[in-house]
KENUKE-169868 format. One record per atom (N, C-alpha, C): residue number from 1; residue in one letter; atom name; x, z, y. Coordinates in nm, 2 decimals. Layout:
# residues N
{pos = NUM; code = A; site = CA; xx = X; zz = Z; yy = Y}
...
# end
This chain:
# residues 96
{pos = 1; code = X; site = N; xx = 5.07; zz = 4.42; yy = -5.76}
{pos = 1; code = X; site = CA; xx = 5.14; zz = 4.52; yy = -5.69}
{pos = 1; code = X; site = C; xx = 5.25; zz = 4.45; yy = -5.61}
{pos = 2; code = X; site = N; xx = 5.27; zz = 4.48; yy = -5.48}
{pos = 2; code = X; site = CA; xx = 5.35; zz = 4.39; yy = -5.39}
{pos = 2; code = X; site = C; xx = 5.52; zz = 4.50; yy = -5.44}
{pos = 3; code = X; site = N; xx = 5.63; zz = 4.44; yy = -5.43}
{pos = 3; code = X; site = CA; xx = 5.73; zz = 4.46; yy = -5.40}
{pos = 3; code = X; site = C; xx = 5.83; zz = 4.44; yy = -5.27}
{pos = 4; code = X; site = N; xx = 5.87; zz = 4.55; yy = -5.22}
{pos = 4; code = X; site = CA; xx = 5.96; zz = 4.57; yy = -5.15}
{pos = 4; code = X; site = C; xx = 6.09; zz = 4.58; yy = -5.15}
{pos = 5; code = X; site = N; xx = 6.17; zz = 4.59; yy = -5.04}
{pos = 5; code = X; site = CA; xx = 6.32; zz = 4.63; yy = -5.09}
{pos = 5; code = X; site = C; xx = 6.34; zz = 4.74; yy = -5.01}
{pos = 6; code = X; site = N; xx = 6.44; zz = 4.83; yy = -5.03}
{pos = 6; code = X; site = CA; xx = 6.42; zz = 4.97; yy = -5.02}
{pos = 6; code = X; site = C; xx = 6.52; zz = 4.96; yy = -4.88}
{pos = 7; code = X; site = N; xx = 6.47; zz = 5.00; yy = -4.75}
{pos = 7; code = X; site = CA; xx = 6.46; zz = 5.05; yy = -4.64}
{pos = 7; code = X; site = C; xx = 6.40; zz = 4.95; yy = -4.49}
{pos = 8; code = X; site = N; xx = 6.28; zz = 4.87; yy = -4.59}
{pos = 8; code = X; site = CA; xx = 6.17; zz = 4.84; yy = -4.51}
{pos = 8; code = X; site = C; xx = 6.08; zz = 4.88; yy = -4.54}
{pos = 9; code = X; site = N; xx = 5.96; zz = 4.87; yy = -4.44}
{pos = 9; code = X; site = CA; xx = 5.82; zz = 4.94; yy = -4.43}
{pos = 9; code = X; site = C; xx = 5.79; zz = 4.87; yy = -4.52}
{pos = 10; code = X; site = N; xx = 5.66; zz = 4.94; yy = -4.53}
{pos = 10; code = X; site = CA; xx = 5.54; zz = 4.94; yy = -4.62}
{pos = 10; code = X; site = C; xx = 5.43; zz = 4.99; yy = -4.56}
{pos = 11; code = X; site = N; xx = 5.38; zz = 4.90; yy = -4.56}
{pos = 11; code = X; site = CA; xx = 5.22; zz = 4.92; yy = -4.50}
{pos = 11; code = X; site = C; xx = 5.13; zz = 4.96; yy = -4.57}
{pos = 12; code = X; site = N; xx = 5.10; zz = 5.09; yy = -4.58}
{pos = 12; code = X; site = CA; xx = 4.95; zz = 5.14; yy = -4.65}
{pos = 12; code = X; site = C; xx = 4.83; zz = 5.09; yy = -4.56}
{pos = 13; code = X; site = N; xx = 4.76; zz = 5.02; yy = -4.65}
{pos = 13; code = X; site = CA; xx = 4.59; zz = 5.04; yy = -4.59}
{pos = 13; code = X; site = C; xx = 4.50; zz = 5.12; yy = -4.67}
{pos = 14; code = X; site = N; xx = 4.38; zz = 5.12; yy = -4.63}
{pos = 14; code = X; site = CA; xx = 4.24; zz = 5.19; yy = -4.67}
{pos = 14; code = X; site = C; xx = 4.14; zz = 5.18; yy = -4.58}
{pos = 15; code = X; site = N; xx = 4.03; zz = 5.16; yy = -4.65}
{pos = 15; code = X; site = CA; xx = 3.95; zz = 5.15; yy = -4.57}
{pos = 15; code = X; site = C; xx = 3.80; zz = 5.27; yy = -4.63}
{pos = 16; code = X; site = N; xx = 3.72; zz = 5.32; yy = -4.56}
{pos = 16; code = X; site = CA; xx = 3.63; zz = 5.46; yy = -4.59}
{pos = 16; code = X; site = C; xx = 3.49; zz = 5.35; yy = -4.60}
{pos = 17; code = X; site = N; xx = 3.39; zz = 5.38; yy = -4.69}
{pos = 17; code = X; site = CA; xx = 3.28; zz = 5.34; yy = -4.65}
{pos = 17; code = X; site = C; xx = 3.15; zz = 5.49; yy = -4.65}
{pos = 18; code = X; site = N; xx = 3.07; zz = 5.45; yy = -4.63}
{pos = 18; code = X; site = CA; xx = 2.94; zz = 5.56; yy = -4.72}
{pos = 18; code = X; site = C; xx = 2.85; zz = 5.51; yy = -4.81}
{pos = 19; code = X; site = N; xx = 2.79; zz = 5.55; yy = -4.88}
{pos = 19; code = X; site = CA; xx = 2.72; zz = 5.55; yy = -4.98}
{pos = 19; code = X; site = C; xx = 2.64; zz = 5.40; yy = -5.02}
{pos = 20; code = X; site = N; xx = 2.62; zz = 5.38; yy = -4.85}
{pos = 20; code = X; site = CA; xx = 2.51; zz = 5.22; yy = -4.81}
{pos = 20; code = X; site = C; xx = 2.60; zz = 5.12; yy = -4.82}
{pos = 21; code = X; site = N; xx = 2.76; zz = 5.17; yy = -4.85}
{pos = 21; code = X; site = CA; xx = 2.87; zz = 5.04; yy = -4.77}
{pos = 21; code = X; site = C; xx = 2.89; zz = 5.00; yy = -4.65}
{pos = 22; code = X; site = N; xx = 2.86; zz = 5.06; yy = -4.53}
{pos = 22; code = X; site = CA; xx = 2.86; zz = 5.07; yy = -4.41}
{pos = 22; code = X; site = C; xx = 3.01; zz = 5.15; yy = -4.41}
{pos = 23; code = X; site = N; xx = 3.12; zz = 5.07; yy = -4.32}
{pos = 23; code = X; site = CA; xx = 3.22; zz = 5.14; yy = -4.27}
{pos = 23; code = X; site = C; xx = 3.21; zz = 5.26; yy = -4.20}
{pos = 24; code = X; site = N; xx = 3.29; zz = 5.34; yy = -4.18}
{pos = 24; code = X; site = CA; xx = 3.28; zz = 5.52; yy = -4.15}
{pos = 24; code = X; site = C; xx = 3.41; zz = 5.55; yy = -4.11}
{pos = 25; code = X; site = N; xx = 3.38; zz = 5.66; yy = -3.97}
{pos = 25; code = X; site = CA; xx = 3.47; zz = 5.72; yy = -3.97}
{pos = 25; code = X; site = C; xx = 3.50; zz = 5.87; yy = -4.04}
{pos = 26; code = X; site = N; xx = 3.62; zz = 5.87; yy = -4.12}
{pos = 26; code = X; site = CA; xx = 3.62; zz = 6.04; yy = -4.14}
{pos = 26; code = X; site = C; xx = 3.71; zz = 6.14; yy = -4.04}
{pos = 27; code = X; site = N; xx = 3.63; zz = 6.24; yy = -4.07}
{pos = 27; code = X; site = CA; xx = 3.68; zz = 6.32; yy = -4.00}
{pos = 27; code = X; site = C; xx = 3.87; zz = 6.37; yy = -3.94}
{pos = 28; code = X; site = N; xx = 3.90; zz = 6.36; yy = -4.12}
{pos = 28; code = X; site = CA; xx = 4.03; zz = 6.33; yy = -4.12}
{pos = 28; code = X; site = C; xx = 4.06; zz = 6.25; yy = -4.22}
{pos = 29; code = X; site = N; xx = 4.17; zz = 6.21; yy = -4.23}
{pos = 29; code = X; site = CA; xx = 4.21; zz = 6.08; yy = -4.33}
{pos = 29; code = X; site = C; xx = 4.42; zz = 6.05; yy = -4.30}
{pos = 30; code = X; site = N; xx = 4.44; zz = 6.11; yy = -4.47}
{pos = 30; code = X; site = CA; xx = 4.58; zz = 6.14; yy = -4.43}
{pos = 30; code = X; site = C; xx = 4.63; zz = 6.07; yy = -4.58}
{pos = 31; code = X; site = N; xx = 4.76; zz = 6.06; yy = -4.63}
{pos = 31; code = X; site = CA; xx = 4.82; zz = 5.94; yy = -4.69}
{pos = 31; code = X; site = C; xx = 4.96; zz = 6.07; yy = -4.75}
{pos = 32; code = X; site = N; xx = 4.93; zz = 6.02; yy = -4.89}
{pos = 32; code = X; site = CA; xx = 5.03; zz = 6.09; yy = -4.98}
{pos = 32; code = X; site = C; xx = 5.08; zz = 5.95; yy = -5.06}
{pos = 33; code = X; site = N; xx = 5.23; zz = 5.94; yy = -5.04}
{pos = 33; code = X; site = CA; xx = 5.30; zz = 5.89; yy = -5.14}
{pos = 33; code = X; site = C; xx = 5.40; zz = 5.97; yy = -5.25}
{pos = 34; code = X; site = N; xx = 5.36; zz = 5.89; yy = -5.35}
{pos = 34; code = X; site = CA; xx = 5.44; zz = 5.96; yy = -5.47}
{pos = 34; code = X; site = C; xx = 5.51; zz = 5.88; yy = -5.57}
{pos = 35; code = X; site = N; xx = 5.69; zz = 5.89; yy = -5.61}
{pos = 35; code = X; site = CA; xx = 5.75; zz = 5.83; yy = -5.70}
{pos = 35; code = X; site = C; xx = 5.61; zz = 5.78; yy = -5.83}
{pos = 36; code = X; site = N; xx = 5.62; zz = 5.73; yy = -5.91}
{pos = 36; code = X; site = CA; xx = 5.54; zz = 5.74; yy = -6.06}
{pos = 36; code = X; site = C; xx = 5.55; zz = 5.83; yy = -6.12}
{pos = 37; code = X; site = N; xx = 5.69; zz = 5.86; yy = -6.16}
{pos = 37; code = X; site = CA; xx = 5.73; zz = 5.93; yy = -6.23}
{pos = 37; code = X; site = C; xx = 5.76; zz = 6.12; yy = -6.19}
{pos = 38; code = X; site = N; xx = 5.72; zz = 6.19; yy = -6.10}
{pos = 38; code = X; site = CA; xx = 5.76; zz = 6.27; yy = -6.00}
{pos = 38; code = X; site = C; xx = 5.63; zz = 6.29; yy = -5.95}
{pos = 39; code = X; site = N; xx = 5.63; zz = 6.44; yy = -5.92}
{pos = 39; code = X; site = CA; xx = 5.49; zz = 6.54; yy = -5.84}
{pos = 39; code = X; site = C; xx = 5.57; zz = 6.56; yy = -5.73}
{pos = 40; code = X; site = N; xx = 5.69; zz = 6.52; yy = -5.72}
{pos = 40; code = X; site = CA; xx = 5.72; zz = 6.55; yy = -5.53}
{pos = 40; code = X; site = C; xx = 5.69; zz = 6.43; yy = -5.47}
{pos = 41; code = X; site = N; xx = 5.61; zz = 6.44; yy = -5.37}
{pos = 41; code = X; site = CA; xx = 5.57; zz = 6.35; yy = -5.30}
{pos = 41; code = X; site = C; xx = 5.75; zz = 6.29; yy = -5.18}
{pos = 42; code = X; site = N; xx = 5.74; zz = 6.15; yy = -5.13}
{pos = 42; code = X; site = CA; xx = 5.84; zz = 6.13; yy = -5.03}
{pos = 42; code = X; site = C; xx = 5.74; zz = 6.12; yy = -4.90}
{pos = 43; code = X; site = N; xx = 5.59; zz = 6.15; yy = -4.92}
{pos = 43; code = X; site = CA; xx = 5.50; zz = 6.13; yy = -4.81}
{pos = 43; code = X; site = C; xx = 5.39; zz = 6.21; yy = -4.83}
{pos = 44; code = X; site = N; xx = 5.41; zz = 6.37; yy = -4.74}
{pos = 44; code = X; site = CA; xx = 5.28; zz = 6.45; yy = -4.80}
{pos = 44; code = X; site = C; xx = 5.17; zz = 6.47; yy = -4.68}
{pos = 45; code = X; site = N; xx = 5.05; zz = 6.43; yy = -4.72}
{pos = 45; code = X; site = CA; xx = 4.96; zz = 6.41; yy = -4.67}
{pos = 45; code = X; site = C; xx = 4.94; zz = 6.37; yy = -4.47}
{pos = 46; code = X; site = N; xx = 5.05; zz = 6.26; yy = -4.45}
{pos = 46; code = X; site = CA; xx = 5.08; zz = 6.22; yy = -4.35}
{pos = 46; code = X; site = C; xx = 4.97; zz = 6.16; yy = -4.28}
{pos = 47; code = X; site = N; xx = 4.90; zz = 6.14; yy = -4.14}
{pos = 47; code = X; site = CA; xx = 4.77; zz = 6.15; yy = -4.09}
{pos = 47; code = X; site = C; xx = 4.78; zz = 5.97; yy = -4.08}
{pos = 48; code = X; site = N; xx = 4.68; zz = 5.91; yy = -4.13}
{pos = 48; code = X; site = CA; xx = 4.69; zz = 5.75; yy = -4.13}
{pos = 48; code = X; site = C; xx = 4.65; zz = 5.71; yy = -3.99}
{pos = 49; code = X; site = N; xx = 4.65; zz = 5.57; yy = -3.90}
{pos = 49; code = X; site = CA; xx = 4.64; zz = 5.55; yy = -3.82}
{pos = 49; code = X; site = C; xx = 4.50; zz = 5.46; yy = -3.78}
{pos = 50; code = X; site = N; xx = 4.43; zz = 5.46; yy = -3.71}
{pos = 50; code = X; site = CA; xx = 4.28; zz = 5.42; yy = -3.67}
{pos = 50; code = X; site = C; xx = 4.33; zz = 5.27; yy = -3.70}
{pos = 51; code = X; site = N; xx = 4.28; zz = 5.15; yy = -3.74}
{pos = 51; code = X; site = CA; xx = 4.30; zz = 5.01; yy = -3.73}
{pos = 51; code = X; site = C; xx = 4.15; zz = 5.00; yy = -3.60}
{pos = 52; code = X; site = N; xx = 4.06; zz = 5.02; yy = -3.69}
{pos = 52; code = X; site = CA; xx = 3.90; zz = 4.99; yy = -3.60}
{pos = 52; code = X; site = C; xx = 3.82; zz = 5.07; yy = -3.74}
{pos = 53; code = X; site = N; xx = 3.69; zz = 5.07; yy = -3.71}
{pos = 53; code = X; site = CA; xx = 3.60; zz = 5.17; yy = -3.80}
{pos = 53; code = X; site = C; xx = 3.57; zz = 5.18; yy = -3.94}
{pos = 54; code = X; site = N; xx = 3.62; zz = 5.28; yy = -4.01}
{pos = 54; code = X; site = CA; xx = 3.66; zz = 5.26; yy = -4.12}
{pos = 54; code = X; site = C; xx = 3.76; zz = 5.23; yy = -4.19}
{pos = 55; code = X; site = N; xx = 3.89; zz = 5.12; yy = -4.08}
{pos = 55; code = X; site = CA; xx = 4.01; zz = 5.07; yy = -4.13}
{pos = 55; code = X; site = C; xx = 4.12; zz = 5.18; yy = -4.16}
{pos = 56; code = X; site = N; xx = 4.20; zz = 5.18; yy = -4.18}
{pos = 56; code = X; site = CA; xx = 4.30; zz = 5.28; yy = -4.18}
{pos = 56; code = X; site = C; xx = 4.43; zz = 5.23; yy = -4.20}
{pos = 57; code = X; site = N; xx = 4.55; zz = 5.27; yy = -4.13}
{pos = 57; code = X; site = CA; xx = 4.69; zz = 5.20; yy = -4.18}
{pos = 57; code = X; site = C; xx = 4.79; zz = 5.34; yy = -4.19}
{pos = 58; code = X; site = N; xx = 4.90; zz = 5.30; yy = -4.31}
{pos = 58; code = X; site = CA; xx = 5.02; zz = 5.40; yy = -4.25}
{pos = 58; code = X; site = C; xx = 5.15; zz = 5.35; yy = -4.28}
{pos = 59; code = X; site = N; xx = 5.22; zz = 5.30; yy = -4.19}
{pos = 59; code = X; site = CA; xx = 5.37; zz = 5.22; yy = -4.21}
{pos = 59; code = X; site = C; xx = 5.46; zz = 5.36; yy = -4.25}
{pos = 60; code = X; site = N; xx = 5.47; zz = 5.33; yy = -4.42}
{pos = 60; code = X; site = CA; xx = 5.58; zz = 5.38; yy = -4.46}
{pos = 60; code = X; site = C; xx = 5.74; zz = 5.36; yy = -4.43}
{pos = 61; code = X; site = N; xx = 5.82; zz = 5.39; yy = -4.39}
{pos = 61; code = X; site = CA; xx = 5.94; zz = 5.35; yy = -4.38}
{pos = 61; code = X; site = C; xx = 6.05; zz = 5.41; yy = -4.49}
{pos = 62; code = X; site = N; xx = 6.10; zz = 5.32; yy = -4.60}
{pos = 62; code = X; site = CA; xx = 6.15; zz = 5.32; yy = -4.71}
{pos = 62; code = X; site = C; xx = 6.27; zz = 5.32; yy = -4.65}
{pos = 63; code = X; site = N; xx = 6.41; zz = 5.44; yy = -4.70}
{pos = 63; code = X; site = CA; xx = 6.56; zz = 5.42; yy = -4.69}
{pos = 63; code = X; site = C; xx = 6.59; zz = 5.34; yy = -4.74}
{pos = 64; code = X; site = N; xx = 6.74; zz = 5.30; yy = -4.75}
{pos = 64; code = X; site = CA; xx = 6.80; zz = 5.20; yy = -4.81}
{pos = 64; code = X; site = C; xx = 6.85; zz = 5.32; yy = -4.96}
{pos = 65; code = X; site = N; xx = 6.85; zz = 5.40; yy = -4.90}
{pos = 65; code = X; site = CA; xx = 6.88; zz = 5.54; yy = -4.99}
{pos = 65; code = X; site = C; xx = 6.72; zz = 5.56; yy = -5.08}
{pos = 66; code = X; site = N; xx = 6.62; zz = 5.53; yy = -5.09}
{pos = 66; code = X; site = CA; xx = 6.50; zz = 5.55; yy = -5.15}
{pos = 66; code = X; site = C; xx = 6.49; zz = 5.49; yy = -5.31}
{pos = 67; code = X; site = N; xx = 6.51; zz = 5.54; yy = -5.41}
{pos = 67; code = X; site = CA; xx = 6.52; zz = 5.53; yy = -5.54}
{pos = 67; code = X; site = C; xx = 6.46; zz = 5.38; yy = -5.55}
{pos = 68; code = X; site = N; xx = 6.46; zz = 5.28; yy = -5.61}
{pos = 68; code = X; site = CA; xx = 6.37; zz = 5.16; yy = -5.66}
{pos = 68; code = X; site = C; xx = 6.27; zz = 5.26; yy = -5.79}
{pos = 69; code = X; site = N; xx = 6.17; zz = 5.18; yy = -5.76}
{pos = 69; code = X; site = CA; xx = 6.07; zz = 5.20; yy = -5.91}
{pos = 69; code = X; site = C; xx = 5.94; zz = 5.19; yy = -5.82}
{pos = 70; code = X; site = N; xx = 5.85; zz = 5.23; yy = -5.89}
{pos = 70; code = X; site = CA; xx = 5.68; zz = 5.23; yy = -5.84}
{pos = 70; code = X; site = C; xx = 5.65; zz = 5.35; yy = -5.77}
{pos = 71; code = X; site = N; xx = 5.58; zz = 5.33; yy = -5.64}
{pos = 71; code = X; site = CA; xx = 5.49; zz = 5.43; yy = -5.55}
{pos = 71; code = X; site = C; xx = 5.36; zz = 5.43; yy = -5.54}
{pos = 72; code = X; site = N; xx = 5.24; zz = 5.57; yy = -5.60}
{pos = 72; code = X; site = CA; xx = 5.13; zz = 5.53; yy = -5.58}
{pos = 72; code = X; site = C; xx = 5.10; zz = 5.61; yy = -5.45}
{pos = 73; code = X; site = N; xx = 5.00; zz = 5.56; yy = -5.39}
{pos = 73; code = X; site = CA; xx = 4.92; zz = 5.59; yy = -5.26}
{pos = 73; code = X; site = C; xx = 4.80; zz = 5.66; yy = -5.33}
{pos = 74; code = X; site = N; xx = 4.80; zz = 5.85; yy = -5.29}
{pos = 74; code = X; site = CA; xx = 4.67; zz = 5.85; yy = -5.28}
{pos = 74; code = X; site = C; xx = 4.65; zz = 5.94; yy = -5.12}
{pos = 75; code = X; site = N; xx = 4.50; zz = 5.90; yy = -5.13}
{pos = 75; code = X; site = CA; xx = 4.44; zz = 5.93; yy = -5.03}
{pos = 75; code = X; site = C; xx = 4.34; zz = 6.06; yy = -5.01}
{pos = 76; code = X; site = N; xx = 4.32; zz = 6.13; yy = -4.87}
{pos = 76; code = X; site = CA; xx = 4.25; zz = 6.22; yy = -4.85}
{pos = 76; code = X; site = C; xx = 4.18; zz = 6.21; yy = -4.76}
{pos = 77; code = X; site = N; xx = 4.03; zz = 6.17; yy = -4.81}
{pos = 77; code = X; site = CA; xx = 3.95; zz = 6.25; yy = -4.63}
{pos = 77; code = X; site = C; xx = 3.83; zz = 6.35; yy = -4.66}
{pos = 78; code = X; site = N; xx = 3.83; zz = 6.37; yy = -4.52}
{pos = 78; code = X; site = CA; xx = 3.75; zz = 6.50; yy = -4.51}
{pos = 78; code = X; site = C; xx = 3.60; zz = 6.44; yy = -4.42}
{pos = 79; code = X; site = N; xx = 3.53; zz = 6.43; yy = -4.47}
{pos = 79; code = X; site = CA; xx = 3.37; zz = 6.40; yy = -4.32}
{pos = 79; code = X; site = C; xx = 3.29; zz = 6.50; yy = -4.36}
{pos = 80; code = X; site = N; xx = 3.24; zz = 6.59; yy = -4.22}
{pos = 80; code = X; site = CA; xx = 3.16; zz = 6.66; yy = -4.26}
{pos = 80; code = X; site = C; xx = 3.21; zz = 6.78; yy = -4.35}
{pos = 81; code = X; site = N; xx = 3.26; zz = 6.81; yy = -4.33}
{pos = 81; code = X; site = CA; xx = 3.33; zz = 6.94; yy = -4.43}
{pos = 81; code = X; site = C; xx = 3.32; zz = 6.89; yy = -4.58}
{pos = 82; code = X; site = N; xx = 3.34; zz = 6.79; yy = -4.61}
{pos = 82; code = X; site = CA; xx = 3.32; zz = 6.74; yy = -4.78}
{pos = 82; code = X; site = C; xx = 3.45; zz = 6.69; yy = -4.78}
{pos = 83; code = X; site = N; xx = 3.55; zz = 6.72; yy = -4.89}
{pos = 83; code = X; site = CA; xx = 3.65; zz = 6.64; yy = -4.88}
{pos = 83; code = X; site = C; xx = 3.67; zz = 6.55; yy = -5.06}
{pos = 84; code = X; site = N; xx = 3.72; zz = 6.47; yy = -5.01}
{pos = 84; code = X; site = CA; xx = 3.73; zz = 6.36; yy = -5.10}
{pos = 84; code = X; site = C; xx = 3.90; zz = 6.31; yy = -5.12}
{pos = 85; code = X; site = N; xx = 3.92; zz = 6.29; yy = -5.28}
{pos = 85; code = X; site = CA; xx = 4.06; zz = 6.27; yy = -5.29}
{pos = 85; code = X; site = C; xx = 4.08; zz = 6.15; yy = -5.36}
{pos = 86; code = X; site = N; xx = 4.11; zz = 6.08; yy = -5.33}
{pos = 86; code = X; site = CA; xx = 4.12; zz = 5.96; yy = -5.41}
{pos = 86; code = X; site = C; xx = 4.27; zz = 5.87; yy = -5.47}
{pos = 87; code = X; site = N; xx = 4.29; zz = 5.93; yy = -5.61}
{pos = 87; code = X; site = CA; xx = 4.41; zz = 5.91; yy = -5.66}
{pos = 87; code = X; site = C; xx = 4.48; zz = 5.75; yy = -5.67}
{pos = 88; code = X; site = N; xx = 4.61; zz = 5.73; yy = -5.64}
{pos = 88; code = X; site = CA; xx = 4.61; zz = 5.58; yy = -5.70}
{pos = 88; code = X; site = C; xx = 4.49; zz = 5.50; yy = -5.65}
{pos = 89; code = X; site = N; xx = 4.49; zz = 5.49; yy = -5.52}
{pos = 89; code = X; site = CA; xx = 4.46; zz = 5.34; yy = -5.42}
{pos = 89; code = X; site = C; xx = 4.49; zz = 5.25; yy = -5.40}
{pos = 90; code = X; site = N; xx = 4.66; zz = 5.22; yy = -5.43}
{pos = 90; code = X; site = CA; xx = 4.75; zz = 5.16; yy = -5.45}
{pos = 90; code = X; site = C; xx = 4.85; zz = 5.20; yy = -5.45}
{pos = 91; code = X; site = N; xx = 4.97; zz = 5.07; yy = -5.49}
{pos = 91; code = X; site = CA; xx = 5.06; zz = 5.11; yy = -5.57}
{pos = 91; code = X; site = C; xx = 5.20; zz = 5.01; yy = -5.45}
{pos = 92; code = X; site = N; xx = 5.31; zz = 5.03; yy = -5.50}
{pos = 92; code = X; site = CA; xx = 5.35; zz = 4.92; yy = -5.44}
{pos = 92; code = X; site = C; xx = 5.51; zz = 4.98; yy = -5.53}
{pos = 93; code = X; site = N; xx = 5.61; zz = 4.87; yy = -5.53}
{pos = 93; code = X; site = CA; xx = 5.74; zz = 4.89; yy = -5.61}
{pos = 93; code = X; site = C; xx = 5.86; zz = 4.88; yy = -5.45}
{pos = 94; code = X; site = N; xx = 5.98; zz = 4.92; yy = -5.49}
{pos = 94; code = X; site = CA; xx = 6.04; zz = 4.93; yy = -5.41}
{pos = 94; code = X; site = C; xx = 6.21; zz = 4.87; yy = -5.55}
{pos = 95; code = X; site = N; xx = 6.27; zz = 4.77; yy = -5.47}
{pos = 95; code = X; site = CA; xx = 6.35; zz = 4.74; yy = -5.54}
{pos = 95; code = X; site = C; xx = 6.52; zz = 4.75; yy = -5.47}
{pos = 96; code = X; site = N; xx = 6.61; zz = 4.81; yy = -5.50}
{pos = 96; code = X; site = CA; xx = 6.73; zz = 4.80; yy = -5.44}
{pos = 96; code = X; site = C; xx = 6.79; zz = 4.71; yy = -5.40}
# end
């Protein structure tokens, strides 16, 4: 788990495949951050950014004001009207 210091980015990635492991794009594909400890998100379901097919990024920007401790990344996409959630993709710490 990478650590940060609290009011720099954070780079989320992800990347989608299908079933064969062939990269994919989904339809939509959006990015929830969450304290560990805490159901309020500081990042709810914010739309991730295209890298190339399949890739996905989303530059978090962390306050200097942003609590230290652990953030998990989960993720949402939608292809084809099927939507998929995927908890804890990663993680990353933020330290004061």
């Amino acid at each position: 788990m990478d650590t940060y210091k609290a009011g720099t980015t954070v780079k989320i990635t992800a990347t989608i495949k299908d079933a064969d492991g062939e990269l994919l794009d989904p339809d939509s594909f959006v990015v929830t951050v969450q304290e560990n400890d805490s159901d309020t998100p500081v990042v709810d379901e914010a739309a991730m950014i295209k890298d190339s097919t399949g890739v996905y990024y989303y530059n978090y920007q962390s306050l200097t004001t942003t609590p230290a401790g652990r953030y998990n990344e989960i993720v949402k996409i939608v292809k084809d009207g099927y939507t998929s959630i995927k908890e804890a993709i990663g993680a990353f710490s933020l330290k004061s």
